[in-house]
PAMIDREN-237264 format. One record per residue (C-alpha): residue number from 1; x, y, z. Coordinates in nm, 3 decimals. Example, Ala and Ser with C-alpha at 12.3 -4.5 7.8 and 13.67 -1.06 7.14 Angstrom:
2
1  1.230  -0.450  0.780 .
2  1.367  -0.106  0.714 .
***
This chain:
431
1  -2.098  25.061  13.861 .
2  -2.022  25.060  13.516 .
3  -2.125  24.782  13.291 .
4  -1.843  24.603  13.048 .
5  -1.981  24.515  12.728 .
6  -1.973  24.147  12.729 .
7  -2.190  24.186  13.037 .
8  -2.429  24.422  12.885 .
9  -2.426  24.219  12.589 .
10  -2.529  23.912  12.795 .
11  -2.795  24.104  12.970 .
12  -2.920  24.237  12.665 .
13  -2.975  23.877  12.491 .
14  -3.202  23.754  12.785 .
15  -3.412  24.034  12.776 .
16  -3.465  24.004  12.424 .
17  -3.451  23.641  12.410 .
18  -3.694  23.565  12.779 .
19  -3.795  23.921  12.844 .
20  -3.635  23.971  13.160 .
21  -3.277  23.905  13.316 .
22  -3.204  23.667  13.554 .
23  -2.919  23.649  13.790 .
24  -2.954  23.282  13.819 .
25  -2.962  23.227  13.496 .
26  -2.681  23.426  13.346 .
27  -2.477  23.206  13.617 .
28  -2.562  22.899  13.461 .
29  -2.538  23.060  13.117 .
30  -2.215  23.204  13.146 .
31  -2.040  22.860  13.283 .
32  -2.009  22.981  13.629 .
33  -2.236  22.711  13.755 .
34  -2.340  22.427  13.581 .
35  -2.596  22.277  13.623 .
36  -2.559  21.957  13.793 .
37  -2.452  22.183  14.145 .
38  -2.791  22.432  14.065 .
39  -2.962  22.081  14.127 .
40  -2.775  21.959  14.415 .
41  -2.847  22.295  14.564 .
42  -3.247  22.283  14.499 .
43  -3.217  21.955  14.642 .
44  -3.070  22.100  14.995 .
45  -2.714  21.925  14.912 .
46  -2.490  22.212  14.911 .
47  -2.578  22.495  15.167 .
48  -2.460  22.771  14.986 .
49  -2.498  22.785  14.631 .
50  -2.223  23.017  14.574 .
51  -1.953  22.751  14.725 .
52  -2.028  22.623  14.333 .
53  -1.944  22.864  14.154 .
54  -1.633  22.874  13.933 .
55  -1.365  23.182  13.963 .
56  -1.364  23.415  14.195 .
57  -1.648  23.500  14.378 .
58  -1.556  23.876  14.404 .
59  -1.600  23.904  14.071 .
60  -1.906  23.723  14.006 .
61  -2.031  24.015  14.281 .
62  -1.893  24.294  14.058 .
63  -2.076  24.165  13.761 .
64  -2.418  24.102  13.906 .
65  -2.366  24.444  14.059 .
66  -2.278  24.593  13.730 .
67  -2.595  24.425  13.501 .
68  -2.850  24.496  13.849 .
69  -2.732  24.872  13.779 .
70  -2.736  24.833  13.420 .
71  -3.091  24.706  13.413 .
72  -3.226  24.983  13.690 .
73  -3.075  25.213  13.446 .
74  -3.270  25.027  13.131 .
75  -3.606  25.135  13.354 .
76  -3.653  24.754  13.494 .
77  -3.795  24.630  13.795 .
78  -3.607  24.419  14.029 .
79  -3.794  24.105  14.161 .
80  -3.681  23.875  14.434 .
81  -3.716  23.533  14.375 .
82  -3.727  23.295  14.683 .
83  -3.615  22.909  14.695 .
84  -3.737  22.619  14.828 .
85  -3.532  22.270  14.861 .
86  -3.690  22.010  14.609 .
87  -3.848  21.678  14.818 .
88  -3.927  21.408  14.704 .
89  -4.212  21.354  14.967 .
90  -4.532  21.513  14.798 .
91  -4.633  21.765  15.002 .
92  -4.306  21.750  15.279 .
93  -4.239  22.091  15.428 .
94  -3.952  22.253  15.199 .
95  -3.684  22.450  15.359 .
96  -3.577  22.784  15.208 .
97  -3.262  22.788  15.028 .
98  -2.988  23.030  15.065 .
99  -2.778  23.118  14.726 .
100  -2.501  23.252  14.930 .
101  -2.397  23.354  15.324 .
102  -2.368  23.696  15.196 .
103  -2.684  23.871  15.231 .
104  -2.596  24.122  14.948 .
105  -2.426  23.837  14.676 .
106  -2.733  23.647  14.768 .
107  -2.956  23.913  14.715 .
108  -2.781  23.961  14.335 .
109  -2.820  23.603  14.292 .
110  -3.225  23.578  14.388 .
111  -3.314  23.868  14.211 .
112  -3.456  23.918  13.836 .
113  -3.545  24.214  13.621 .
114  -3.851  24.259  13.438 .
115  -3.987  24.592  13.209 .
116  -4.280  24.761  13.490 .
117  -4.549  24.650  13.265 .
118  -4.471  24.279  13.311 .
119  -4.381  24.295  13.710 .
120  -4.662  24.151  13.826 .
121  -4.883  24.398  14.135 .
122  -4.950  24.131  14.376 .
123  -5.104  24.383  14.618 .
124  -5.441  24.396  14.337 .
125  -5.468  24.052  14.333 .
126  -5.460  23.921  14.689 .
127  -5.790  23.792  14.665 .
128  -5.805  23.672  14.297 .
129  -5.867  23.277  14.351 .
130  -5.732  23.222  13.990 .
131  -5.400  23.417  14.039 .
132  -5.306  23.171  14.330 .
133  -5.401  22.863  14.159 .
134  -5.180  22.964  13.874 .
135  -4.903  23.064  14.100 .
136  -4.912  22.741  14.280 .
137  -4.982  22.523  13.940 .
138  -4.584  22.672  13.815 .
139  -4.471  22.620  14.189 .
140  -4.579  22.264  14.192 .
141  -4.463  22.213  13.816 .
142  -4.124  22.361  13.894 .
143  -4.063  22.154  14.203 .
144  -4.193  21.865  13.976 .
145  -4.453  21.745  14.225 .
146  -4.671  21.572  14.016 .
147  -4.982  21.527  14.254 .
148  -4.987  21.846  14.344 .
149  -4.946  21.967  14.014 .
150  -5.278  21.756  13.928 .
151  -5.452  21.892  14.204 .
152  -5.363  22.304  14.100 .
153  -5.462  22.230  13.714 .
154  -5.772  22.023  13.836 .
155  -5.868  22.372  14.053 .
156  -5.769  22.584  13.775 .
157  -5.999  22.386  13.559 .
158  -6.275  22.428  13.787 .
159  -6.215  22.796  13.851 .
160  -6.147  22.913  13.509 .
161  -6.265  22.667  13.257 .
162  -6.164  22.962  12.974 .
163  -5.844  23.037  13.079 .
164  -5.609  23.078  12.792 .
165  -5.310  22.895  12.917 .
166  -5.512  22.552  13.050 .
167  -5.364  22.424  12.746 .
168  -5.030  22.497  12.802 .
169  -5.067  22.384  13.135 .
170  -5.161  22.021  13.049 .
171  -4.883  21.966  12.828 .
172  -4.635  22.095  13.137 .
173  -4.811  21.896  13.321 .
174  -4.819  21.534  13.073 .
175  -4.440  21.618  13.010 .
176  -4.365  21.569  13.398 .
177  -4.600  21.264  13.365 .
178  -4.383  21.110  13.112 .
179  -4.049  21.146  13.342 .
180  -4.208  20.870  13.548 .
181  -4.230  20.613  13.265 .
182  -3.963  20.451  13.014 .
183  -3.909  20.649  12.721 .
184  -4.097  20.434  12.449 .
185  -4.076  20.664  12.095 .
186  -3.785  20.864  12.122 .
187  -3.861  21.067  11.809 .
188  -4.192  21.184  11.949 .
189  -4.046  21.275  12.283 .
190  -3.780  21.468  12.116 .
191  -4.074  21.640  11.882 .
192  -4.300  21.687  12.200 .
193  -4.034  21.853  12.378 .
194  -3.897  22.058  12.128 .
195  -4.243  22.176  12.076 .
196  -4.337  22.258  12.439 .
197  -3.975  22.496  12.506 .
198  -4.155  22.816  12.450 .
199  -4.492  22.707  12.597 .
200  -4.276  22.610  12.914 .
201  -4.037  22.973  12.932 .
202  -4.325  23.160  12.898 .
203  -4.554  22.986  13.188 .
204  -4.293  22.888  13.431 .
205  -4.036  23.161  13.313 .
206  -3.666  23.059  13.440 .
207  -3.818  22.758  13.647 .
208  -3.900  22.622  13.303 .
209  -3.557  22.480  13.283 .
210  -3.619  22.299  13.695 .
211  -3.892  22.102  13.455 .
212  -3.756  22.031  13.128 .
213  -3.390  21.954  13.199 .
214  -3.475  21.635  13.339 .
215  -3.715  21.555  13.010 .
216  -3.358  21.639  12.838 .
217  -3.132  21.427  13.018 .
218  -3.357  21.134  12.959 .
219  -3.345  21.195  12.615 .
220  -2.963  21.199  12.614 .
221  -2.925  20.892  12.790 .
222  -3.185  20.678  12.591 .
223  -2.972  20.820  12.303 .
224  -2.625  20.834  12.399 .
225  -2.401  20.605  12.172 .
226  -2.595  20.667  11.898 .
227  -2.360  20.695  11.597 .
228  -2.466  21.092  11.456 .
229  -2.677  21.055  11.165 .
230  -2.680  21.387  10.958 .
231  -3.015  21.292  10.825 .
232  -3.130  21.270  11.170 .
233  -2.942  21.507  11.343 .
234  -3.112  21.591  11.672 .
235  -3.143  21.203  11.757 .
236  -2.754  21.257  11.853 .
237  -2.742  21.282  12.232 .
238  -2.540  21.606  12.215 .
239  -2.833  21.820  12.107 .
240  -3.044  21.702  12.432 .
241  -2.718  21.763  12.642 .
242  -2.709  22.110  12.465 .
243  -3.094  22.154  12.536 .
244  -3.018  22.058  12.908 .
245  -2.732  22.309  12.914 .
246  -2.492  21.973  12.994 .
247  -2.185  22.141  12.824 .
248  -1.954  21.896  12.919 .
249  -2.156  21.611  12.835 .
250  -2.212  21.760  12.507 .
251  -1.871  21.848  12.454 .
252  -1.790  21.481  12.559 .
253  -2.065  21.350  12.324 .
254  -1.909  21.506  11.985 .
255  -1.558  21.480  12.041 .
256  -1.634  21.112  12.056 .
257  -1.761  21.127  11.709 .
258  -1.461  21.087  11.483 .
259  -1.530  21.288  11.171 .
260  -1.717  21.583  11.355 .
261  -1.557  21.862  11.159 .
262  -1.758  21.759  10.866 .
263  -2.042  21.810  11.044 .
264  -2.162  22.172  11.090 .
265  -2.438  22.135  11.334 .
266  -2.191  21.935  11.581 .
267  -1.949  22.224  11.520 .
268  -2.123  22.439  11.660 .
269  -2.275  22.307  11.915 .
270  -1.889  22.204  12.012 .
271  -1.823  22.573  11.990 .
272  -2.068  22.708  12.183 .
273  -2.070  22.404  12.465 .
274  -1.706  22.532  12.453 .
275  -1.757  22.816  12.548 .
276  -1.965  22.782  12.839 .
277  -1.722  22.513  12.954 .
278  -1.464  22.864  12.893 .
279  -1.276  22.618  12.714 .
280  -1.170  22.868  12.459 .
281  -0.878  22.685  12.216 .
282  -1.170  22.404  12.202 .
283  -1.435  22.633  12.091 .
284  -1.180  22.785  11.856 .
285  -1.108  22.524  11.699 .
286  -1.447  22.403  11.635 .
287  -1.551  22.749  11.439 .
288  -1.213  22.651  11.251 .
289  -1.333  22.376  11.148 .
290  -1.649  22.519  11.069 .
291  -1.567  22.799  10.818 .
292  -1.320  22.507  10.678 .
293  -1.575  22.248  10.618 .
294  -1.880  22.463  10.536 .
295  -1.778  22.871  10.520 .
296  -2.118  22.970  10.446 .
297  -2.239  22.770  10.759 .
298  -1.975  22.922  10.946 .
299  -2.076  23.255  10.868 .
300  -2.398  23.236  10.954 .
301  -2.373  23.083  11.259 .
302  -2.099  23.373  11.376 .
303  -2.319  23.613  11.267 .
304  -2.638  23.440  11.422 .
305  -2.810  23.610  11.693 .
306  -2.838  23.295  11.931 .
307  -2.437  23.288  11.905 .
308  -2.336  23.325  12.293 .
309  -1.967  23.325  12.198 .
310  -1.939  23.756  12.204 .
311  -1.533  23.702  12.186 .
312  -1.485  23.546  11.871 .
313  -1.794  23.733  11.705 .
314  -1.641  24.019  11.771 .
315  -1.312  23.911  11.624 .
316  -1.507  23.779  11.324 .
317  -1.697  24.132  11.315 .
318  -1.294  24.278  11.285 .
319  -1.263  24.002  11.022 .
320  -1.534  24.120  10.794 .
321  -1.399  24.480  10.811 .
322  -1.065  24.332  10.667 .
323  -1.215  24.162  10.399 .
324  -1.381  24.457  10.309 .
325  -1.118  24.653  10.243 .
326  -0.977  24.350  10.081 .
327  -1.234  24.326  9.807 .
328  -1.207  24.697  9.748 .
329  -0.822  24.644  9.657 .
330  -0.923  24.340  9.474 .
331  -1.111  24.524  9.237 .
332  -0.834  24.693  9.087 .
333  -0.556  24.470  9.133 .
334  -0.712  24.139  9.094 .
335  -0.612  23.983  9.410 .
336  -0.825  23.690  9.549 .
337  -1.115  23.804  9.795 .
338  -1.114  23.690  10.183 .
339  -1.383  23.475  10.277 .
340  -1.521  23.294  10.586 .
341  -1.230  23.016  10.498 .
342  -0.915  23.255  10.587 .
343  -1.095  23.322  10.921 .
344  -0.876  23.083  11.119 .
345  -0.514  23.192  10.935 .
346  -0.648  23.572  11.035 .
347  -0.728  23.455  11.390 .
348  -0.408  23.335  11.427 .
349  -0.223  23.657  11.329 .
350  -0.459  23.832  11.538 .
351  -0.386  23.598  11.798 .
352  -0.020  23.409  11.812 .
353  -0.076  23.248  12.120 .
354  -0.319  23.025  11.956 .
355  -0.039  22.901  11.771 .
356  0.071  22.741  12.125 .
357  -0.206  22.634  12.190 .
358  -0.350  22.466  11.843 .
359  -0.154  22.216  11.658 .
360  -0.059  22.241  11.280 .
361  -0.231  21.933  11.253 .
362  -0.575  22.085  11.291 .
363  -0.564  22.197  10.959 .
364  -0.547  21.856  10.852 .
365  -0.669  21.845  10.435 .
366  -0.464  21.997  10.154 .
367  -0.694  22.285  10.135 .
368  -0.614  22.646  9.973 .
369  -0.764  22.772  10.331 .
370  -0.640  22.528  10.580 .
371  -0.260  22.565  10.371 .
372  -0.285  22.894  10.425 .
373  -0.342  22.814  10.839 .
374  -0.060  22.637  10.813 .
375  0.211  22.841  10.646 .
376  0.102  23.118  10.935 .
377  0.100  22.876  11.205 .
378  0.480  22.764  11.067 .
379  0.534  23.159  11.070 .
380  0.485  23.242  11.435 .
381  0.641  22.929  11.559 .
382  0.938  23.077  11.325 .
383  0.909  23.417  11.452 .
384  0.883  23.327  11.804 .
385  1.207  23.077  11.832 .
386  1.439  23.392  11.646 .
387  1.479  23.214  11.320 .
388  1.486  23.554  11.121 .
389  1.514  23.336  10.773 .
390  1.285  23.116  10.776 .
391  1.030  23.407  10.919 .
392  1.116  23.618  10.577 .
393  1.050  23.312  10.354 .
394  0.701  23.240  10.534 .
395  0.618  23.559  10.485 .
396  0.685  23.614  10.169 .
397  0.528  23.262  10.064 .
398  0.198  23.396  10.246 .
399  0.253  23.749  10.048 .
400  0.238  23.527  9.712 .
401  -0.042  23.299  9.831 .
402  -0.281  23.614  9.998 .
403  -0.204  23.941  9.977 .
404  -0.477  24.055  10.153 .
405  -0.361  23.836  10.466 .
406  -0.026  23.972  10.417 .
407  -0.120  24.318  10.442 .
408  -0.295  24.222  10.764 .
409  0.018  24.055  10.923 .
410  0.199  24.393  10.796 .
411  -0.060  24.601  10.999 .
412  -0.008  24.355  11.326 .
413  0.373  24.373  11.301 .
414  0.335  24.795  11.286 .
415  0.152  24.778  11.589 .
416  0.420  24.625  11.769 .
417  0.716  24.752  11.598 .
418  0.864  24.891  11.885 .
419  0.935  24.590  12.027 .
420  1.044  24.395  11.770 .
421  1.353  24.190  11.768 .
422  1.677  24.245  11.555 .
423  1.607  23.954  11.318 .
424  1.238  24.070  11.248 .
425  1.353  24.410  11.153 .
426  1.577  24.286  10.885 .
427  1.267  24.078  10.762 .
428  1.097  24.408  10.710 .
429  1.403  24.541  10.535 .
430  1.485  24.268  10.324 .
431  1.100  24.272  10.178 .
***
């Protein structure tokens, strides 16, 4: 099955990001489960996992289909992963969990791909005493069963006093200590935890998130109505929400912060909670307000390689091509260069719908960039109610105030001429 190139593109990022791609994980990832059902699921509430999953199932099945083929292809090794309700007896019997009644979707769902070289050959190690204390230490650490945990790290201690990752381990294993006490120091939580994210994704791989999310959510709500503080920006409970993958939360958590668009690390985290949320006019309009308030900022975070959004990159990667050939006119004719600022009035002639869907209003300072928003969002509202006059003036007021936009809106209206109305085709003639 062929692979469409959001999809690979998704695939791609975790295996250079985690070095290996995870069914479970891209599900949570992409939106279609969040992560409050994965929980209710680990802890035996919902039967099925796949009952939680947003949009259609079908085509959650096509996808995983499409990346399991896509990473056979790549030369990976497929892994099952099994999983076992959480308790919170120590040592209660656990009951083996079922992503979906559908032994194929729930094989999709359980399985992970690594490169050969890291897919571990349990058949040479059957008898290796320190292999199956590790394996149980990340077991107990990733069902959060403290004692137990204690009682793997004291054996591995015992076994393997050398062993490189002992130190690792103890930190896992003082983190889960810590979600049974009040949180005292937030700042050195928030450092301790930030510090121990790799340490914890490359020990317990995608179970590091069944251990830290809870460390983040207790960070968020020990901080949550904390007025943001640029100066101390990661005390704000959105970045913990973020951290813990809460999008809503997150999303929540900014919007309730009145003058967000001025800040650039709350835009994008809007953007990109957004988009997990596939809440897409919301996570346009936070990179709006992003290349309006800080355009360098903006740029860099479209272009970053962490950037999830693939959509609007790629529009923004269309964007740059523009403004290329923009600067190359501008060299002879003297005509003001495009920059990360006329992103959003370029979106919108990219995309008129927006226009529906995002108020005037969002462009809401007297701004070269956010006029120029504006005068196209006045255009397509013009355009689309037949108002043939006020169209022409618009666009020849946004000929005067960017020419290299105009020529743009020019190129749109070509690609469509065919089915343009009456009243736009005199616009074109009267210009």
């Amino acid at each position: 099955m062929m692979i469409d190139s959001e999809m690979q593109a998704d695939v791609d990022a975790q295996l250079l990001e985690r070095g290996a791609f995870t069914a479970l994980e891209w599900l949570i990832d992409s939106g279609r489960l969040t992560g409050a059902d994965y929980e209710d699921w680990r802890r035996g509430e919902l039967r099925f996992l796949d009952s939680a999953l947003m949009g259609s199932k079908q085509e959650v099945r096509s996808q995983l289909q499409a990346a399991a083929d896509y990473a056979l292809r790549l030369g990976l090794v497929a892994q099952r992963q099994d999983f076992d309700a959480w308790s919170a007896e120590p040592k209660a019997a656990t009951t083996p969990l079922h992503a979906s009644a559908d032994l194929a979707l729930h094989e999709l769902i359980a399985s992970r791909y690594l490169p050969a070289a890291s897919s571990p050959q349990m058949d040479l190690f059957v008898d290796n005493r320190v292999v199956a204390i590790v394996n149980g230490l990340v077991r107990a650490l990733s069902a959060r069963d403290l004692g137990e945990s204690r009682r793997q790290l004291d054996r591995l201690y015992a076994e393997a006093p050398t062993h490189a990752d002992l130190g690792g381990f103890d930190r896992l294993l003082a983190c889960l200590d810590r979600l049974a006490h009040p949180l005292e120091d937030l700042r050195a939580e928030l450092a301790s935890l930030s510090g121990l994210r790799s340490t914890a994704q490359r020990l317990l791989g995608f179970q590091a998130r069944d251990l830290l999310v809870p460390a983040w959510r207790r960070i968020a709500a020990v901080s949550a109505g904390r007025p943001y503080d640029p100066a101390a920006d990661e005390l704000h409970c959105s970045f913990a929400h973020v951290e813990a993958q809460d999008w809503r939360a997150a999303c929540d958590s900014i919007l309730a912060e009145p003058l967000w668009p001025d800040h650039p690390s709350l835009c994008v985290r809007l953007a990109i909670s957004a988009y997990h949320c596939q809440h897409r006019s919301l996570g346009v309009s936070a990179w709006m307000q992003l290349c309006w308030r800080a355009p360098a900022a903006g740029a860099a975070a479209l272009e970053a390689r962490s950037n999830c959004d693939v959509g609007t990159t790629a529009l923004w990667e269309r964007y740059l091509e523009c403004a290329e050939s923009v600067a190359l006119d501008a060299q002879t004719s003297g005509e003001p260069e495009l920059g990360p600022a006329e992103f959003p009035a370029w979106l919108l002639l990219q995309e008129p719908g927006l226009a529906i869907q995002l108020p005037a209003a969002l462009a809401a300072r007297a701004t070269p960039a956010e006029d120029l928003f504006r005068l196209v969002h006045d255009w397509v509202h013009a355009r689309r109610g037949n108002r043939p006059n006020d169209e022409l003036a618009l666009r020849k007021s946004l000929r005067t105030a960017s020419p290299g936009l105009f020529r743009a809106l020019k190129r749109s209206l070509d690609g469509t001429r065919g089915a343009n109305s009456r009243g736009s085709q005199r616009c074109d003639r009267a210009e």
